[in-house]
PABA-259404 format. One record per residue: y, z negated, x negated of N, C-alpha, C in turn. Coordinates in nm, 2 decimals, always signed. Layout:
PABA-259404
> Y;Z;X;Y;Z;X;Y;Z;X
...
end
This chain:
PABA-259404
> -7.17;+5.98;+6.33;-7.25;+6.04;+6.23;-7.19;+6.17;+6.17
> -7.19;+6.19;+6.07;-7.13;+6.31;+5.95;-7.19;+6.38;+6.05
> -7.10;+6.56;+6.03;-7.16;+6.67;+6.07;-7.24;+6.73;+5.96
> -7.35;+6.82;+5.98;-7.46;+6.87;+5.87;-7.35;+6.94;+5.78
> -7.24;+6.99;+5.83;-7.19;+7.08;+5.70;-7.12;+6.98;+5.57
> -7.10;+6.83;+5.60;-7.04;+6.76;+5.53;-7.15;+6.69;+5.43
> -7.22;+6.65;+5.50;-7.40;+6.62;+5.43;-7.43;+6.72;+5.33
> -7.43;+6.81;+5.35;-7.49;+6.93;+5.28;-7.41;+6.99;+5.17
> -7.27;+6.96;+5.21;-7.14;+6.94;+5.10;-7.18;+6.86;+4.98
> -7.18;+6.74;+5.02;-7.23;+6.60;+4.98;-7.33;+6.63;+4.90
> -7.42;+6.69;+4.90;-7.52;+6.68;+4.86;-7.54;+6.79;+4.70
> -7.44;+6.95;+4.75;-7.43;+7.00;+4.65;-7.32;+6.97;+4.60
> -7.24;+6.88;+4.62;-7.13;+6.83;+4.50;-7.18;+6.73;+4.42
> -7.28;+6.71;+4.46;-7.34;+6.58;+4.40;-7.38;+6.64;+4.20
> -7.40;+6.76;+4.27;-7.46;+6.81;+4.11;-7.40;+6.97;+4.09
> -7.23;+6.97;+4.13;-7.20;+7.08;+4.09;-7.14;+7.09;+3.94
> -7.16;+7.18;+3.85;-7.05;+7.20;+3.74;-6.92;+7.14;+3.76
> -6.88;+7.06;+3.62;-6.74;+7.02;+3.59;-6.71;+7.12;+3.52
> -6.59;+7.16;+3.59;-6.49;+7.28;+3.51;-6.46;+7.23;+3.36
> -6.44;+7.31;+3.26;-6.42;+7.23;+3.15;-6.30;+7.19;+3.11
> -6.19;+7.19;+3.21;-6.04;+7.18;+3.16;-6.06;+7.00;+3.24
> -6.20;+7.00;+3.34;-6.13;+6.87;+3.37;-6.26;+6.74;+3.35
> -6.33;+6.82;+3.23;-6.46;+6.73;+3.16;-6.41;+6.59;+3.15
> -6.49;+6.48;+3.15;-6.41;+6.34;+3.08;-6.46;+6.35;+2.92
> -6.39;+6.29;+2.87;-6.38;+6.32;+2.69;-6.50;+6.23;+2.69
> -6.58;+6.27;+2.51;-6.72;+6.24;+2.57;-6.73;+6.09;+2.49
> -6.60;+6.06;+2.47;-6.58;+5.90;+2.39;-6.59;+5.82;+2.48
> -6.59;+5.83;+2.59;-6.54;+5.74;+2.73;-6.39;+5.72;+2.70
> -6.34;+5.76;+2.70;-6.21;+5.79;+2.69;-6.17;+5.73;+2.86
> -6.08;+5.64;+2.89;-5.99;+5.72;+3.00;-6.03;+5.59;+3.11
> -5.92;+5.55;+3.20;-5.95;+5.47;+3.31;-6.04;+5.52;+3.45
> -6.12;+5.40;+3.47;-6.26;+5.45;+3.57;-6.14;+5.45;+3.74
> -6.17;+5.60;+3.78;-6.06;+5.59;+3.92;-6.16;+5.62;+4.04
> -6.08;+5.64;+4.18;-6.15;+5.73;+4.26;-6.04;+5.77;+4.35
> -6.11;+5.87;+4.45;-6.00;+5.91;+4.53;-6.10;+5.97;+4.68
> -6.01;+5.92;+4.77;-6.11;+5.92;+4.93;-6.11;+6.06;+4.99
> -6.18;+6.13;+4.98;-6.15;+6.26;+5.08;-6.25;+6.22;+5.20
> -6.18;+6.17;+5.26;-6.19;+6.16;+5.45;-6.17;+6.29;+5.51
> -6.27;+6.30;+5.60;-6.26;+6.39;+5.70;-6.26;+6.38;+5.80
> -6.21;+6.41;+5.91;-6.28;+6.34;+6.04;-6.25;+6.48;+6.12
> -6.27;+6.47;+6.29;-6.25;+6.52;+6.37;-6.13;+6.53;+6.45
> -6.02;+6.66;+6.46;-5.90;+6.62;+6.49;-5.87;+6.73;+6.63
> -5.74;+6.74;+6.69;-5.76;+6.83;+6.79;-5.74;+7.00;+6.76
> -5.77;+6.99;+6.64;-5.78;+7.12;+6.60;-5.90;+7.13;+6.50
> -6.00;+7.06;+6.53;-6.13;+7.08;+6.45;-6.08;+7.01;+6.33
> -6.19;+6.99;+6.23;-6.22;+6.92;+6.09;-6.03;+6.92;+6.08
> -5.99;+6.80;+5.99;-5.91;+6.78;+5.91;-5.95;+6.67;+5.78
> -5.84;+6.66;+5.71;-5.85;+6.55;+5.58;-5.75;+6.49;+5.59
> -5.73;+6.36;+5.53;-5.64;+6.27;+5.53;-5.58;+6.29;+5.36
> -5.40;+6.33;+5.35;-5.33;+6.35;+5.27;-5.24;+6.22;+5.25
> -5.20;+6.18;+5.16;-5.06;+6.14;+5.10;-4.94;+6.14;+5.04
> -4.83;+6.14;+5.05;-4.75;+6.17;+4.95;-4.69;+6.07;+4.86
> -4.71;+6.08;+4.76;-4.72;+5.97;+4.69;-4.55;+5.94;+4.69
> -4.50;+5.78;+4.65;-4.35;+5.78;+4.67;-4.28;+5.83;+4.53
> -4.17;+5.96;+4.58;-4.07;+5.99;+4.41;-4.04;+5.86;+4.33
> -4.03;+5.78;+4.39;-3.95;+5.63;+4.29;-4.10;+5.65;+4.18
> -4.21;+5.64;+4.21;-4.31;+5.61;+4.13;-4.28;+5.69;+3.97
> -4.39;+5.64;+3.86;-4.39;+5.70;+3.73;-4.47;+5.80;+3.69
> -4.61;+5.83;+3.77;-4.71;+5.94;+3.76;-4.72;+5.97;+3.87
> -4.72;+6.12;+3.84;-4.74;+6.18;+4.00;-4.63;+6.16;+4.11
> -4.50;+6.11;+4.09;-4.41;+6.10;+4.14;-4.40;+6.24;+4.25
> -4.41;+6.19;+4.36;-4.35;+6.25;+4.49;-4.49;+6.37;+4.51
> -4.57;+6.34;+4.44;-4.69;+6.47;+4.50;-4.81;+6.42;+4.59
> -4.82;+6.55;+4.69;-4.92;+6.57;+4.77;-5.03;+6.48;+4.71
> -5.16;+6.38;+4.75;-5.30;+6.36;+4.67;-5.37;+6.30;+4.81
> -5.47;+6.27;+4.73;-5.59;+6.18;+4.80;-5.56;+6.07;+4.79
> -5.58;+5.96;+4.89;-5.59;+5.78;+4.91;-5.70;+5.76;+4.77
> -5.61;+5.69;+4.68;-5.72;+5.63;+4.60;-5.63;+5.56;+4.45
> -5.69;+5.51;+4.38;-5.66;+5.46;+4.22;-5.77;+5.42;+4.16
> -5.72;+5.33;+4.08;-5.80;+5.23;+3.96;-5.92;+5.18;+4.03
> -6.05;+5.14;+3.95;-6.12;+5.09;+3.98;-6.11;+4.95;+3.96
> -6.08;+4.88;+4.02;-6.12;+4.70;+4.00;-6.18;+4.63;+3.98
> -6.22;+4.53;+3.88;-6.36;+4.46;+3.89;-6.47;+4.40;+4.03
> -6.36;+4.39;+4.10;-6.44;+4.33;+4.27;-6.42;+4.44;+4.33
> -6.41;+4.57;+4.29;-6.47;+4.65;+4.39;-6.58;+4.74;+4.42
> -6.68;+4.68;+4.32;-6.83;+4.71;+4.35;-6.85;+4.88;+4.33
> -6.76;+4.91;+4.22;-6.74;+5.09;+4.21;-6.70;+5.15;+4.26
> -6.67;+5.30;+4.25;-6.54;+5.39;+4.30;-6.55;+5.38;+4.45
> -6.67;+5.36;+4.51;-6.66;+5.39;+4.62;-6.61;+5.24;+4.74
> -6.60;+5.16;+4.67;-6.55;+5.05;+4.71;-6.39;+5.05;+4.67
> -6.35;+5.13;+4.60;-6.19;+5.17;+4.51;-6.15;+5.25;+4.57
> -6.22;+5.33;+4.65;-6.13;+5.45;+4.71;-6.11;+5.39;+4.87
> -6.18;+5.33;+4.94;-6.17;+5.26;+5.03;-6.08;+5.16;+5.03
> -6.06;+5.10;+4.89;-5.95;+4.96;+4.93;-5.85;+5.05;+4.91
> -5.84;+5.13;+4.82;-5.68;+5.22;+4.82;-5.65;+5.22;+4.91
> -5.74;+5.31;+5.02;-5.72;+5.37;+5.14;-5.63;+5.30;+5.19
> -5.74;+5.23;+5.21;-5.68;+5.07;+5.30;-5.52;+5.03;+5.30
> -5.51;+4.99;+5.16;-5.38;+4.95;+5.11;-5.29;+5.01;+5.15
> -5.25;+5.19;+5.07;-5.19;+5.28;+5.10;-5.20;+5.34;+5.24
> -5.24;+5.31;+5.32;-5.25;+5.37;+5.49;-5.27;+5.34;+5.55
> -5.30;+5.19;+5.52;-5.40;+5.12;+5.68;-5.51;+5.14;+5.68
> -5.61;+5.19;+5.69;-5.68;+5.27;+5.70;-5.81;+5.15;+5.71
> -5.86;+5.17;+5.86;-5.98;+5.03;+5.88;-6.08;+5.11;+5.83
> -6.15;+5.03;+5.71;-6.33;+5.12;+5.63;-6.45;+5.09;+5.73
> -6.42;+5.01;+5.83;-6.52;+5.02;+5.89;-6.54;+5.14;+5.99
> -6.46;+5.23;+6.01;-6.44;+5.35;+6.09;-6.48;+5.42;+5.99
> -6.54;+5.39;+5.83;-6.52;+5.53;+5.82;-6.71;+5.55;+5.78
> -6.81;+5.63;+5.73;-6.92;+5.67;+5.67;-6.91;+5.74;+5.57
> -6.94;+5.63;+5.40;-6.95;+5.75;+5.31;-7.08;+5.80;+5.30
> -7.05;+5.99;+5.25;-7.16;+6.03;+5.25;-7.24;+6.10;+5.08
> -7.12;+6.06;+5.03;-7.14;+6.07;+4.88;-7.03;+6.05;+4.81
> -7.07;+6.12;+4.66;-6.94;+6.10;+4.54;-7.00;+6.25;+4.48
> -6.91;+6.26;+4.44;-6.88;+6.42;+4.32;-6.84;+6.34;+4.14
> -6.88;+6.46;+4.10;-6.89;+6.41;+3.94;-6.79;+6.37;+3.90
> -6.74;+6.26;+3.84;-6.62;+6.21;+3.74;-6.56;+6.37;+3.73
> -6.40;+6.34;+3.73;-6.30;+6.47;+3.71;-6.20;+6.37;+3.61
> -6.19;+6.42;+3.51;-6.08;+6.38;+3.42;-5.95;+6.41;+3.48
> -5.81;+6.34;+3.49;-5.70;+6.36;+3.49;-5.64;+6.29;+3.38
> -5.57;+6.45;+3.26;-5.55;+6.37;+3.13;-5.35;+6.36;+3.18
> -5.31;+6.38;+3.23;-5.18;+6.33;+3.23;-5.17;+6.15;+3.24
> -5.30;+6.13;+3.36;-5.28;+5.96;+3.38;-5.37;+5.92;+3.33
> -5.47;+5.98;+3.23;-5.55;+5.95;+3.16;-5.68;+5.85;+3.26
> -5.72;+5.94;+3.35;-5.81;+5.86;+3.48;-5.92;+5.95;+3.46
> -6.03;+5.89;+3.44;-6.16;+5.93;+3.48;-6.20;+5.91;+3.67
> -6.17;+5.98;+3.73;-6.15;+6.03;+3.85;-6.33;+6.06;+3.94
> -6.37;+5.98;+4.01;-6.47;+6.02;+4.14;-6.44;+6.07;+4.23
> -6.43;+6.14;+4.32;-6.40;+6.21;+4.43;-6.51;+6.14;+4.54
> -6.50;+6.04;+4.59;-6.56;+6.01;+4.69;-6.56;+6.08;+4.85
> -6.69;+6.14;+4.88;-6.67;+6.21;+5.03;-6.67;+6.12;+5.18
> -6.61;+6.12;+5.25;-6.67;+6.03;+5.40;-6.66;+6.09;+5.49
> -6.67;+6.04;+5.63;-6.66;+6.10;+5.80;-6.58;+6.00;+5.81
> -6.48;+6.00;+5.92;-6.38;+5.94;+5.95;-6.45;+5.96;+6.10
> -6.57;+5.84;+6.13;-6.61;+5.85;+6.29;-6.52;+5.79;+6.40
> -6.46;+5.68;+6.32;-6.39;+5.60;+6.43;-6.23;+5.63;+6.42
> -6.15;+5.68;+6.39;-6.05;+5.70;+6.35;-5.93;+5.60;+6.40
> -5.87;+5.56;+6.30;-5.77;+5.44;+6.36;-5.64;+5.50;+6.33
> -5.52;+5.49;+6.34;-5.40;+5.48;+6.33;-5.33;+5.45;+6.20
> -5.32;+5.59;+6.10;-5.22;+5.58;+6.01;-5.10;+5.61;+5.96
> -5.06;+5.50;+5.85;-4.91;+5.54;+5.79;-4.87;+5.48;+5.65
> -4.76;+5.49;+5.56;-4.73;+5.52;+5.51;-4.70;+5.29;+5.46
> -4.84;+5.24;+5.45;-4.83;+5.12;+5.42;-4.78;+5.04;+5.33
> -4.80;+5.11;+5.19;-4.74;+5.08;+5.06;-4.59;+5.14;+5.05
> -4.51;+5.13;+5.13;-4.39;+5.22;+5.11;-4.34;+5.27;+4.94
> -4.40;+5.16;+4.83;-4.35;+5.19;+4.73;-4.45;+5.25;+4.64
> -4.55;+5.30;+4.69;-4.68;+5.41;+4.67;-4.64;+5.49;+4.74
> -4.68;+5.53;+4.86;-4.64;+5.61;+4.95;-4.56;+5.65;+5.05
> -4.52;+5.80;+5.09;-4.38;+5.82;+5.14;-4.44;+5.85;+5.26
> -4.56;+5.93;+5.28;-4.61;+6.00;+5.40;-4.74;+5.99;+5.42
> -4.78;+6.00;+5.53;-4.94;+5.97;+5.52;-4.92;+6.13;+5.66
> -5.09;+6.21;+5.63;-5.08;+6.36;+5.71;-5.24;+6.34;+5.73
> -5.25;+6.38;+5.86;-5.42;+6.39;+5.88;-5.39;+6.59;+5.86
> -5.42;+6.60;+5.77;-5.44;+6.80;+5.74;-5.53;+6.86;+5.81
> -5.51;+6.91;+5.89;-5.62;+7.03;+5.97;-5.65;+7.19;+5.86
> -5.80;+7.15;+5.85;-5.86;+7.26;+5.73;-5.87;+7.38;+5.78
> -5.81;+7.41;+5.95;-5.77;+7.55;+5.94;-5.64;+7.58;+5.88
> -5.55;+7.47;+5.88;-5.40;+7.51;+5.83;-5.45;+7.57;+5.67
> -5.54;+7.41;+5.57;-5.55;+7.50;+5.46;-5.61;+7.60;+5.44
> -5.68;+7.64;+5.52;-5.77;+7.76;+5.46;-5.72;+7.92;+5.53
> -5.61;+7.86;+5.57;-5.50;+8.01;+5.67;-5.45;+8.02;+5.54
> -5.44;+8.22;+5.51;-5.43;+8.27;+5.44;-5.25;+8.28;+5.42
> -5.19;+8.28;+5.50;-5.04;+8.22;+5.46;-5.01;+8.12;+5.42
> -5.09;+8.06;+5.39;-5.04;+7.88;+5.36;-5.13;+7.84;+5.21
> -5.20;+8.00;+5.13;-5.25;+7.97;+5.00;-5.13;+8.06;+4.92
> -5.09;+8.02;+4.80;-5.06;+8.07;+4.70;-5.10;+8.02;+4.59
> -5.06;+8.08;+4.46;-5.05;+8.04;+4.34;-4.96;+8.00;+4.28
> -4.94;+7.87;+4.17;-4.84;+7.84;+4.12;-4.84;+7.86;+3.98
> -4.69;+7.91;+3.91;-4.68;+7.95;+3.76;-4.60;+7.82;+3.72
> -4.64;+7.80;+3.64;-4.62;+7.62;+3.52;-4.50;+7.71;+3.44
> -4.37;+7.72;+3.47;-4.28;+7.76;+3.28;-4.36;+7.77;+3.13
> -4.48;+7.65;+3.18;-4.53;+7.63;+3.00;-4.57;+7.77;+2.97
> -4.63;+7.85;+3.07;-4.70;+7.96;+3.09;-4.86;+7.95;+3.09
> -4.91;+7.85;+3.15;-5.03;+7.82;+3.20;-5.09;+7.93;+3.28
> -5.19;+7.94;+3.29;-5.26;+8.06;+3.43;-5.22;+7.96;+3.53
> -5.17;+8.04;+3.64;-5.14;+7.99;+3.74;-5.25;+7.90;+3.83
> -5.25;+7.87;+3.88;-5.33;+7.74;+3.95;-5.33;+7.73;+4.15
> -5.38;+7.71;+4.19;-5.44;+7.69;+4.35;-5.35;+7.60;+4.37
> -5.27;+7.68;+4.52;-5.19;+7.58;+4.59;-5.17;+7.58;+4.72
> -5.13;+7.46;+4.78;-5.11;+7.52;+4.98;-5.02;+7.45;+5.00
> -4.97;+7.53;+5.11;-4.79;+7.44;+5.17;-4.82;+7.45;+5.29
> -4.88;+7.32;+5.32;-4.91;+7.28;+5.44;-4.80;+7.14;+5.50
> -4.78;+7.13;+5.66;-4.71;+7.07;+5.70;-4.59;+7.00;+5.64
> -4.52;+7.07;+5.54;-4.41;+7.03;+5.46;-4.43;+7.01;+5.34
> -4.59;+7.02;+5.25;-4.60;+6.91;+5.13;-4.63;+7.07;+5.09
> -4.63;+7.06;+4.96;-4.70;+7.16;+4.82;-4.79;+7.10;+4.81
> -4.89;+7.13;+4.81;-5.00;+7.07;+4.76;-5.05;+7.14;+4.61
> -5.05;+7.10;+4.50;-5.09;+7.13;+4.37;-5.13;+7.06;+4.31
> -5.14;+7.08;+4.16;-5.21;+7.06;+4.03;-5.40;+7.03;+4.10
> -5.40;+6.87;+4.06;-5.54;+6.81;+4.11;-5.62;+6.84;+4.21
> -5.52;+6.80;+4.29;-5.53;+6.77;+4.43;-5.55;+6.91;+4.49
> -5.47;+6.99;+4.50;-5.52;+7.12;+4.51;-5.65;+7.19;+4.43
> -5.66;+7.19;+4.31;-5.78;+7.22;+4.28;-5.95;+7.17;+4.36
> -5.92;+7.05;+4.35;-6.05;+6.97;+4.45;-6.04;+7.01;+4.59
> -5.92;+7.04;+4.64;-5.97;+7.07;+4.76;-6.01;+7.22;+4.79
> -5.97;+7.30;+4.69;-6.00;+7.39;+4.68;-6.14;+7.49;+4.68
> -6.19;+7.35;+4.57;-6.32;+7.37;+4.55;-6.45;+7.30;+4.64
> -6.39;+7.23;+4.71;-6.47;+7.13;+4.82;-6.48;+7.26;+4.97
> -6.36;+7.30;+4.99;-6.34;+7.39;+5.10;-6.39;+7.54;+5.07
> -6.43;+7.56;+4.97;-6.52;+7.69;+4.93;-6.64;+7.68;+4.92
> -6.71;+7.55;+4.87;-6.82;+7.47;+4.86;-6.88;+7.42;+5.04
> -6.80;+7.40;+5.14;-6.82;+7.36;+5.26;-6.81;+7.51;+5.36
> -6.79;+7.62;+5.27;-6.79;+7.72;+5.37;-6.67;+7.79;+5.46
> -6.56;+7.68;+5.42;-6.41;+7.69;+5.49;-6.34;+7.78;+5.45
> -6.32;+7.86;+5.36;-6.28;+7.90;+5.27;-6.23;+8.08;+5.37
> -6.13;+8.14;+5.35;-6.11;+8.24;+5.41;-6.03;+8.31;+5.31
> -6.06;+8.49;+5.27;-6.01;+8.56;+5.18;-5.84;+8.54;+5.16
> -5.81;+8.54;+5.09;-5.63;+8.50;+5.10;-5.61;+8.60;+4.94
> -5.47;+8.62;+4.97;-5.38;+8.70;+4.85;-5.38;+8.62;+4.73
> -5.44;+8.65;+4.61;-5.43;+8.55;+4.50;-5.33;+8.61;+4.43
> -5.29;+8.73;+4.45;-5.14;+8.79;+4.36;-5.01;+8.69;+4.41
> -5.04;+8.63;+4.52;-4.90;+8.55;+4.56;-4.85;+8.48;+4.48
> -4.78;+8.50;+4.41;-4.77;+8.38;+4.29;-4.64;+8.32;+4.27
> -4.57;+8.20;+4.26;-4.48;+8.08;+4.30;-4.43;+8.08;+4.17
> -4.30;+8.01;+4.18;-4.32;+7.91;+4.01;-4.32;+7.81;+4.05
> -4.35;+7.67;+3.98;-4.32;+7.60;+4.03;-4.18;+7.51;+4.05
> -4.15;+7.48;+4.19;-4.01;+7.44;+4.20;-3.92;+7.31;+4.10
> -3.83;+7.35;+4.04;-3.77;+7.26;+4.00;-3.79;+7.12;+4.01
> -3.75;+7.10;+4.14;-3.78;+6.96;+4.16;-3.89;+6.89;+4.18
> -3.98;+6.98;+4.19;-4.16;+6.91;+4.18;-4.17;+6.89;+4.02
> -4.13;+6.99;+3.96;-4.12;+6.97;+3.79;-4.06;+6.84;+3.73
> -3.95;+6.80;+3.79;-3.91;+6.69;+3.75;-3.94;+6.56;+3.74
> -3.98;+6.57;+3.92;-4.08;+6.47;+3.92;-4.22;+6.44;+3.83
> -4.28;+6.57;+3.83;-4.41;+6.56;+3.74;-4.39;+6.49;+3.61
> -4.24;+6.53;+3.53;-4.23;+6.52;+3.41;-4.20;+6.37;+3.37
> -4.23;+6.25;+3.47;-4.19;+6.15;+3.51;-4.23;+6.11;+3.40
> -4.40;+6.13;+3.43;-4.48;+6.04;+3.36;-4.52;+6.02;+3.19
end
């Protein structure tokens, strides 16, 4: 069974404000996506399940994200789409897991995805890894004290000269752009959240740039 802090998560993401940089365009613009934020119980209290997507790919090449893509016609909505991802991309048996909601559509205009953030408990936990080798490079169960340790937040500066943006360098990965934002805002929303330096500020590394500029 979910713990009450993930319920009650669930419940005010259900109807929190979309930021406006990541509204869906109000044409229906954009492919219907999702993406799994799993949680489960680890030996260091709450974690989430991370991926790294594979560099060979064309979007999003080589970055930190959540198990998820495209919605499918047979998969009965995002929340049936974030689960086969899972699946695909990690192994990942859905019968171990309990969803306990969804969060508002989040536009991502680079892949042009209308994006759900689907929430779960990860009660039965099975054995993952890195399934799709030509999706993914790494598969990480993340312990939410690592992200929310105030050495492991910074900010990242874009060359374009964008405001810098929410990031964590946890267990080897940068976690940024998207993916860092949602978790950002899920883990401040769930109470995890601990004061950290926001003057820290990064640029972002060459070679994450390159990758990004894939797509």
């Amino acid at each position: 069974m979910a713990p009450p802090w993930l319920t009650e998560l669930a419940a005010k993401a259900a109807h929190s404000p979309v930021p406006t940089a990541l509204r869906p365009p109000a044409n229906g613009a954009g492919r219907s996506a999702a993406v799994l934020l799993l949680f489960g119980e680890g030996p260091e209290g709450p974690d989430i399940l991370l991926i790294q997507r594979s560099s060979k790919g064309r979007v999003h090449a080589g970055q930190p994200a959540f198990p998820g893509g495209g919605v499918d016609p047979g998969d009965d909505g995002p929340i049936g789409a974030a689960l086969r991802e899972a699946q695909e991309e990690t192994g990942l048996d859905p019968s171990g897991v309990e969803v306990v909601g969804t969060m508002p559509e989040l536009y991502v205009w680079r892949s042009d995805n209308r994006v759900t953030p689907v929430l779960a408990w990860w009660h039965t936990p099975c054995a993952v890894h890195a399934a799709s080798p030509d999706e993914v490079e790494t598969v990480e169960r993340v312990p939410v004290a690592e992200l929310v340790d105030p050495a492991n937040r910074l900010r990242l500066r874009h060359p374009r000269g964008i405001v810098p943006s929410v990031a964590f360098r946890v267990r080897g990965l940068l976690v940024w752009g998207f993916t860092a934002g949602v978790l950002d805002g899920v883990l401040t929303a769930a109470g995890f959240e601990r004061p950290w330096d926001r003057s820290r500020v990064e640029d972002l590394p060459p070679e994450v740039l390159d990758l990004a500029a894939r797509g």
